[in-house]
Structure formats: structure tokens, C-alpha cells
C-alpha positions as CSV (number, residue, x, y, z in Angstrom):
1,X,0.0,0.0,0.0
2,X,1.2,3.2,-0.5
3,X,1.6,5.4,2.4
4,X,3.0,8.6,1.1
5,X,3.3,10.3,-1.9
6,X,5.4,13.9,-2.7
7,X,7.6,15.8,-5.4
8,X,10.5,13.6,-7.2
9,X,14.4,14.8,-6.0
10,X,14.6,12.6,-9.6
11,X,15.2,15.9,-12.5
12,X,13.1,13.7,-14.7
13,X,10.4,12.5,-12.2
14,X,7.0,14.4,-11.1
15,X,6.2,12.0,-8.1
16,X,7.5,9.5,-5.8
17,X,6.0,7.5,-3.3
18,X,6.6,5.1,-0.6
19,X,5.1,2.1,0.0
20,X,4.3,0.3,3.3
21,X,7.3,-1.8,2.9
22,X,9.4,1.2,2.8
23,X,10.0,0.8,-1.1
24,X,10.5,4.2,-3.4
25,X,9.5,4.6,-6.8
26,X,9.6,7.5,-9.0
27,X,7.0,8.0,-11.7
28,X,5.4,10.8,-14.0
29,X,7.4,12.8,-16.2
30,X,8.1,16.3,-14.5
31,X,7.8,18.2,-17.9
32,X,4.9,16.6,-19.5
33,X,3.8,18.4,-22.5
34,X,0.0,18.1,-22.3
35,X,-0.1,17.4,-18.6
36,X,-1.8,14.1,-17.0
37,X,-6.0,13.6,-16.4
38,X,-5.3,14.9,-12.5
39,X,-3.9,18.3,-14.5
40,X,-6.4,18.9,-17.2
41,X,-9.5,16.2,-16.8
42,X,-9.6,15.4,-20.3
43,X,-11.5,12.2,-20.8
44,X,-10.7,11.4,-24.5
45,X,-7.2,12.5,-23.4
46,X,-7.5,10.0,-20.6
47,X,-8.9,6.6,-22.5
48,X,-6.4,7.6,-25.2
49,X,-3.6,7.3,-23.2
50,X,-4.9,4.1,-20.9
51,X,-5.1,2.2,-24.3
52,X,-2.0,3.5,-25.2
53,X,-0.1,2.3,-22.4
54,X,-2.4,-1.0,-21.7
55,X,-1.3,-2.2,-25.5
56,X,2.4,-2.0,-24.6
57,X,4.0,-4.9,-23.9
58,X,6.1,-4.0,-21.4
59,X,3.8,-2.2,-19.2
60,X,1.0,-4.4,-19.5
61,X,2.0,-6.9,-17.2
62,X,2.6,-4.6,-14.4
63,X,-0.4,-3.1,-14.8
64,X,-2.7,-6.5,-15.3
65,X,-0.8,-7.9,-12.0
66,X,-1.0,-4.7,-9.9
67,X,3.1,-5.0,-9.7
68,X,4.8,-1.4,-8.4
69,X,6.3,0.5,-11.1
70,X,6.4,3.4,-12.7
71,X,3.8,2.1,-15.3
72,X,1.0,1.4,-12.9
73,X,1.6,4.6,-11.0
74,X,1.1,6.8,-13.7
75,X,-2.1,4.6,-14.7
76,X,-3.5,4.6,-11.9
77,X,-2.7,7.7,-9.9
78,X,-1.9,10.0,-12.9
79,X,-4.5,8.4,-15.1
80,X,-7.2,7.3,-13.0
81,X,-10.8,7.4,-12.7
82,X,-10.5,10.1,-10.5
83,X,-9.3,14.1,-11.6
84,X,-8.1,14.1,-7.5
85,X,-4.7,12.7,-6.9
86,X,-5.7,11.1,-3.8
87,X,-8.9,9.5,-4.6
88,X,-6.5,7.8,-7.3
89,X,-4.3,6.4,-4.4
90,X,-7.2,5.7,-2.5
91,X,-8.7,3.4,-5.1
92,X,-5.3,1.3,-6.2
93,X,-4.2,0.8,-2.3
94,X,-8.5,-0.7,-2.4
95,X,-7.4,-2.7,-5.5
96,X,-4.3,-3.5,-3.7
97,X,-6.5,-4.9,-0.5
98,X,-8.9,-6.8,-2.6
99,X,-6.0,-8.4,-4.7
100,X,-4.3,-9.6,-1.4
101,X,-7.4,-10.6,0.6
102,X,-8.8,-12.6,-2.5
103,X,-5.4,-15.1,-1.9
């Protein structure tokens, strides 16, 4: 679960959180051009870039298996269902606790 979230020290990076295990990870690109769904609330913006990033191959098995990584952060917290950073967080730690009670 993630515990807390704030500003990058990464140039590159928008975000990094920490996990309840005390694991970091970095995510969001600082200087994005057109800005994330939690920046602007664009909706074809949003599906557009969740089908985007769901069709790579690379990132789709992070995202399928709720695995921590710089892919399923920005899906889910910068590209979530929500337009409110924290209801984003709020909904993958839920996805999270359902994944992890369900074994």
C-alpha cells in the first residue's frame, strides 16, 4: 500500500511515493507536455492514453498484475478514474486490498 506520496528529488520525475514496505518509486514525467487527467480532466485525453499504455508490452504486465512500477503509478494515480490525486491512491491501495485478501 502506498503510504505517502510527494515531489520527485529525480530531474526527470513528477512524483515519488513510498510504499508500506518502505520501497520508493519515481514515476510521472516532470515536464509533461499536455499534462496528466489529474492536470487537465480530459477524458478522450484519458482513455487515449490508458489504451495507449495497456497495448504495450512491457507495461501491461505490471499493470494486469498490480506489480509497483512506474507504469501502474502513472495509470493509476496520474490516469485514473478520479481528476483528485488522492482518490486515485485511495482506489489502487482498495485494488491492492482486494487483490491480497482474495489469496
Amino acid at each position: 500500500m502506498i503510504i505517502k506520496i510527494e515531489n520527485s528529488p529525480l530531474k526527470n520525475k513528477r512524483y515519488r511515493i513510498t510504499m508500506d514496505n518502505n520501497k520508493q518509486y519515481d514515476f510521472g514525467l516532470k515536464d509533461a507536455i499536455n499534462g496528466t487527467y489529474i492536470d487537465h480532466f480530459d477524458k478522450i485525453k484519458r482513455e487515449n492514453y490508458l489504451k495507449r499504455h495497456y497495448a504495450l508490452k512491457k507495461e501491461r504486465p505490471f499493470i494486469d498484475n498490480l506489480i509497483p512500477s512506474s507504469a501502474l503509478l502513472s495509470y493509476f494515480i496520474l490516469w485514473g478514474p478520479y481528476t483528485n490525486i488522492n482518490k486515485n491512491i485511495d482506489y489502487l491501495n482498495g485494488l491492492w486490498k482486494k487483490k491480497h485478501n482474495n489469496k
